[in-house]
N, C-alpha and C positions, 0 to 999 in steps of 0.2 A: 538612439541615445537613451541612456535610462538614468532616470533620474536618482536623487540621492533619498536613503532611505531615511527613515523617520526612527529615534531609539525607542526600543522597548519600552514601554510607561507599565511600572509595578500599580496595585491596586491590593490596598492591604485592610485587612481586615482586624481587630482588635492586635494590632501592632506587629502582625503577620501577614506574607503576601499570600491571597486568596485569587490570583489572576494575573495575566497580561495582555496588554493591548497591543496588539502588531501592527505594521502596516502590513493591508491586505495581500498584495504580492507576496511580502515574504512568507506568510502562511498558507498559502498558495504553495510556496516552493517547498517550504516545509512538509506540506500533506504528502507533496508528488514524490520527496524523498523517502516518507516512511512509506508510500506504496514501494514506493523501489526497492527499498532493503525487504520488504514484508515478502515481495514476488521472490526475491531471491533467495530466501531462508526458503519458500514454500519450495522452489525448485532444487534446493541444497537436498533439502528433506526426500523429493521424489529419486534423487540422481541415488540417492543409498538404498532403496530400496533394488530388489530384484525386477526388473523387466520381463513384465509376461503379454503375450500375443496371440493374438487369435486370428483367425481364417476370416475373411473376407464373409464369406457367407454362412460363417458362426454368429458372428456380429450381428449380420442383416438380420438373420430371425429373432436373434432376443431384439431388437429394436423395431421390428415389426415395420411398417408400412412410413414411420418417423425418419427413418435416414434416407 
């Protein structure tokens, strides 16, 4: 069951808002959403580029004793 959320509370500064108080879940969800979009822009990004591939034991040696 989840309970009912708490509203946004403004915090303003010389008669302008300088902040907002969340309840902590929702910015929780919020963080987990801008990863989300972040990972997907990052992976949009990689899908346009060209695809390059290397030999198994191309690899090994630039990575030395590490992989």
């Amino acid at each position: 069951m989840r309970t009912r959320r708490r509203i946004p509370q403004m915090v303003y500064k010389n008669g302008k808002p300088s902040a907002v108080i969340l309840d902590i879940e929702e910015y929780r969800e919020m963080l987990e959403r801008l990863e989300d979009a972040e990972d997907l822009a990052a992976l949009d990004e990689l899908r346009r580029k060209p695809m390059e591939f290397k030999r198994l034991d191309d690899f090994l040696k630039e990575c030395g004793s590490n992989a």
